[in-house]
N, C-alpha and C positions, 0 to 999 in steps of 0.2 A: 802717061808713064808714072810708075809709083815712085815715089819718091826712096833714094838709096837708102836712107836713117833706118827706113820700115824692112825695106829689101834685106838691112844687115841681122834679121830676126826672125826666128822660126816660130810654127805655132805652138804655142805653152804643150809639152808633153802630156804634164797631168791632164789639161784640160782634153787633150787629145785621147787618152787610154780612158777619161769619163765618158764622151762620147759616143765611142764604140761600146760603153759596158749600158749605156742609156739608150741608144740605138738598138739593143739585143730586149733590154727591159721594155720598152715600147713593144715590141713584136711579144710579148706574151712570153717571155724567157727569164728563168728565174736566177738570176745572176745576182750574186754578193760582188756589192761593189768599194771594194777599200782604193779607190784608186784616189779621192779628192780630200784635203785637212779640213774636213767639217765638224764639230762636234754636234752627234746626232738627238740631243737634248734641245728642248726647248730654249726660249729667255727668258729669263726668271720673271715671273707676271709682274713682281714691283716695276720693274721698267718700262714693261708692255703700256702698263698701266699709265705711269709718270706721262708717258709718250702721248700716248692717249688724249689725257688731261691734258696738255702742251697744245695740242691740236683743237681742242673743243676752246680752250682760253684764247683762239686767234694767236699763237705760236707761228703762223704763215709766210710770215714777210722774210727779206734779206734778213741776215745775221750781218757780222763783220764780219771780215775775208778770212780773216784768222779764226774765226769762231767767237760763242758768247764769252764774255768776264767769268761769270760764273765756272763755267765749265774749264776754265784755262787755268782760274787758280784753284781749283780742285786736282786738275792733271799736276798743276805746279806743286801742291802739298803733297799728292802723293808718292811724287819721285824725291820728296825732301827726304819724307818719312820712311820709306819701304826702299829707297833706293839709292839715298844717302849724297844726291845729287846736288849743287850747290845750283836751284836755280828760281827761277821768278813767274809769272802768271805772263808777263815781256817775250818769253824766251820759248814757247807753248804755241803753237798751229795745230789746230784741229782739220784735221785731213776727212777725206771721204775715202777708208780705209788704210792700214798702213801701207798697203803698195802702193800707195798714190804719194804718199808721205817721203817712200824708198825715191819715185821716180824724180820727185822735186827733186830731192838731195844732189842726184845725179844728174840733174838735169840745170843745178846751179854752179855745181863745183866741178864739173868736166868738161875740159875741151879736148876738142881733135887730137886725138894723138897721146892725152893723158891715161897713163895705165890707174888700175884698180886691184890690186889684190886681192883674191877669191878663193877661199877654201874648196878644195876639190876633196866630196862632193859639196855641193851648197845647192839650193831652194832654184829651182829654175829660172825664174826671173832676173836675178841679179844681174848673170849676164846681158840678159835680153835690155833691161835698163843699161848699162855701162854702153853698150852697142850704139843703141838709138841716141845719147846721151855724145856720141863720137869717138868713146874713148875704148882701150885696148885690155880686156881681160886676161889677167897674167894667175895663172893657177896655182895655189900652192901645196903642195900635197899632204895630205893627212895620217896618219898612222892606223889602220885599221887592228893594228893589234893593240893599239892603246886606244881604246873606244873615238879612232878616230882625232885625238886630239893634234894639233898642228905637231910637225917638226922640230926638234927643238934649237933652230940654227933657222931664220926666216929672212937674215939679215942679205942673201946673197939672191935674194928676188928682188931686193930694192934698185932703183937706178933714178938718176935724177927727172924720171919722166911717171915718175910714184908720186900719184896725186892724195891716193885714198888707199884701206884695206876694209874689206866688209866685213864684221863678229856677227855671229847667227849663234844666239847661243839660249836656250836647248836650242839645237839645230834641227831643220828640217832638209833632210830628209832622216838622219842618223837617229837623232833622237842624243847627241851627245852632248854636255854641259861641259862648256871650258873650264880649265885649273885656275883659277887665282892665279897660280906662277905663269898660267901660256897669259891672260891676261897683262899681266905686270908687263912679260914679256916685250909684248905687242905694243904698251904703252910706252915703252923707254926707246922703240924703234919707230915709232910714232915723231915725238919730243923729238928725238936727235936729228932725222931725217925732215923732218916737218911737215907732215901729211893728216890728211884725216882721215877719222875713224864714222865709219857709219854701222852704228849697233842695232842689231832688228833685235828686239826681245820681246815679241809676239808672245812666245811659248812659255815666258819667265812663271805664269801662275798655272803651268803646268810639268810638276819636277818632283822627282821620288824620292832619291835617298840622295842629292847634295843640294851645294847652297846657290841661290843666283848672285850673282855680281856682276854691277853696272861698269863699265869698264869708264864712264863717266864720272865717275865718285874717288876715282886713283887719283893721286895728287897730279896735277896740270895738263889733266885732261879735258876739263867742264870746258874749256875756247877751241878744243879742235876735235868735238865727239858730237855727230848727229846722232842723239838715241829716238829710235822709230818704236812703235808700240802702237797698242789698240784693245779692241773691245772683242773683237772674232771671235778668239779663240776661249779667252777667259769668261767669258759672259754669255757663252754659244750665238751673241750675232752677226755672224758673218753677214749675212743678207743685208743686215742695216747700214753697212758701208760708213767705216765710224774707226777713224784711227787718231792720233799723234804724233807730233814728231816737236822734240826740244834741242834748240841750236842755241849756239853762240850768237849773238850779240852781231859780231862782225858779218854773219852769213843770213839772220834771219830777215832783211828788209829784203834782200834778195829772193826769198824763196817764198815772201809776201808776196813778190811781183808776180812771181809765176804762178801763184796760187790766183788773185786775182782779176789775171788775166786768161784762166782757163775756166777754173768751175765757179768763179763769186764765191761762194760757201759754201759748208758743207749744210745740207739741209735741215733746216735751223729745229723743229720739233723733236728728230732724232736727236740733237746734241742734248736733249735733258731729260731723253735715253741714258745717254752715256752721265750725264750727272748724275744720275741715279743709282746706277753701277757702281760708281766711285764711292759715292757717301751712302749707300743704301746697306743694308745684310750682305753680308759673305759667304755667308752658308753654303747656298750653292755654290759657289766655287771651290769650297773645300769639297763639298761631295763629289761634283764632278772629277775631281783631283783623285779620288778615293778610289771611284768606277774605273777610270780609265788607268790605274794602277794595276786592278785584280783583272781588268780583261789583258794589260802589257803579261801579266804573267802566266795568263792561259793560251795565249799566242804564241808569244816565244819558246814555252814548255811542248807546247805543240811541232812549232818548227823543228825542234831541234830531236824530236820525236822522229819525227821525220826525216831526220839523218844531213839537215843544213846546219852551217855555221852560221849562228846568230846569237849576238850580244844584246845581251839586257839593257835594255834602253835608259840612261838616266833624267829625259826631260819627252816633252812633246808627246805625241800620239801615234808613232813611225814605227815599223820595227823594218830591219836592212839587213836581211839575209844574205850572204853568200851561195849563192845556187850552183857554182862552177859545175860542179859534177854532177851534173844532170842538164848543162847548156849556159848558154850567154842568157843574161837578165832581161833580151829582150826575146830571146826564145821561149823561153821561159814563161814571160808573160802572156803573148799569144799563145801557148800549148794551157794555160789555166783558165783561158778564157774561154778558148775554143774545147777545151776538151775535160771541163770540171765546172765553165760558169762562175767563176771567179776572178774578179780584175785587179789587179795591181797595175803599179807603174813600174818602168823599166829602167835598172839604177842607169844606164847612161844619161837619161835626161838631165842628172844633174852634176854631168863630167865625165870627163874619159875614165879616173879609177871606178866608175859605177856599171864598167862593161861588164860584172858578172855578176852586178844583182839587183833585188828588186825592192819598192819601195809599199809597206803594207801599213794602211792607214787603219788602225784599231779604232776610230772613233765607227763604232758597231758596238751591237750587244752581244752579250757574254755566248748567248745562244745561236747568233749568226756567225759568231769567229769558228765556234765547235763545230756546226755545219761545214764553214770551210775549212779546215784543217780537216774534216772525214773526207770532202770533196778531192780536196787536195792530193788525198792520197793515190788518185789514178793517174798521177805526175811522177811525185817521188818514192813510187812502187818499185 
């Protein structure tokens, strides 16, 4: 029998709408597939490299559980500097990607029965972690005419079985960047109530026209704020499975345990990958920044050409159409797949308000979005 934790979880959507668009591309079908957050760039050769070099120098053996020195107080300087984080090289676990980083968290600080608060929509996972984790996903709803930003009254989802609230901010799926004020917010309902924050900012070195803030850097939040992060997105290696997460003092011997009772380390060559990233050139993350700016606005100029409601994304690589009038998000997605060769994801994957639309991963080139928005058109004709 499979065990309940697993039974309480379905299969990752996204990974499920990649499937069938890779299933179609195997058969000799030429299908644009925006359905998974990859960015379609390389990694920038100085890391390749570094990596490399790590491997040829006998780089082979265990690491610490937590990951190398080196690499911890590099993540630690940079959340001092860029994120204004009060924290130490101590307070730093190197993950084998930030989802792994998400699961610890949850997997230390819930029990049975403990609610989570969850932006509806939010990244499909989150739940699936809160679930297996034992605890009860309590959703809270978004504003879609305000790019999505939280409610401004969140105090009346609380209850004394309010463990946590999770900040994804740029958010995936939306593409939206939280206010300083819904932050503040969050932070003073945090404080009073006494719960923690677990902040994914994946996407932070991906963001157009506002600012990132670490909801960890507000005054008395550094002791009740897991901030998760990683290399994915920002440095295009998702493959090398290569994330962070900086905790409190009081939580991190805890999520030592479980680190080192599951993976040992995160595999020790790639971590000076990731040192490299850190202290290396930037360059390419400004350009990538630049790219996926001018195709956000050849996408969404497109959609909305096409007669959807769609908001200008401020962060990430998502664009979240409204498709109502022309079907449900996930009609919708099957009718572009089956009948234009185009894959997206279906906004419910990531909550009940996403039953009418869909979720378009722009990390594509400028000339594959153009093809699909002409594709497209034998949809919203």
């Amino acid at each position: 029998m499979i065990s309940s934790r697993v039974e309480r979880v379905e299969e990752s959507a996204t990974m499920k709408s990649s499937k069938r668009a890779k299933d179609l591309i195997s058969r000799g079908v030429d299908v644009i597939n925006f359905t998974l957050g990859e960015p379609d760039f390389d990694t920038p050769a100085n890391i390749t490299q570094k990596t490399i070099d790590a491997m040829k120098s006998g780089e082979t053996h265990y690491s610490p559980a937590v990951g190398l020195p080196a690499l911890r107080e590099a993540v630690a300087q940079k959340l001092r500097t860029e994120n204004k984080i009060d924290t130490k090289a101590g307070n730093i676990m190197i993950t084998p990607g930030a989802k792994q980083g998400i699961f610890e968290a949850m997997m230390t600080l819930i029990d049975e029965g403990d609610e989570v608060l969850l932006p509806d929509p939010s990244w499909v996972s989150y739940d699936a972690c809160i679930r297996m984790a034992g605890g009860k996903t309590v959703w809270i709803p978004t504003d879609p005419k305000n790019k999505y930003q939280p409610l401004d009254d969140l105090s009346e989802f609380i209850t004394p079985k309010t463990k946590m609230i999770v900040v994804n901010t740029p958010c995936n799926p939306t593409g939206s960047v939280l206010d300083k004020s819904h932050l503040l917010e969050i932070a003073d309902l945090a404080i009073d109530h006494d719960f923690f924050v677990l902040s994914d900012e994946i996407y932070e070195k991906i963001i157009y026209d506002k600012k990132h803030v670490s909801i960890a850097s507000l005054d008395n939040m550094a002791d009740r704020t897991i901030t998760i992060n990683g290399f994915s997105k920002a440095y295009a290696m998702t493959g090398w499975r290569l994330g962070y997460l900086n905790a409190p003092a009081s939580v991190f011997p805890s999520l030592e345990k479980i680190q080192s009772h599951s993976i040992s380390n995160v595999t020790t060559f790639v971590q000076y990958g990731g040192l490299e990233a850190l202290t290396g050139p930037q360059d390419t993350v400004m350009n990538m920044q630049k790219e996926f700016k001018k195709r956000r606005s050849v996408l969404v100029d497109g959609l909305v050409k096409l007669g959807l409601q769609c908001d200008m994304p401020d962060g990430a690589f998502y664009a979240y159409p409204d498709v109502s009038e022309f079907g449900t998000g996930a009609e919708i997605t099957d009718r572009l797949l089956e009948e234009a060769q185009v894959a997206v994801s279906p906004g419910i994957a990531f909550g009940e308000s996403g039953k009418n639309n869909i979720r378009i991963s722009y990390a594509a080139s400028v000339e594959r979005i153009e093809e699909a928005l002409i594709r497209m058109e034998k949809v919203f004709s």
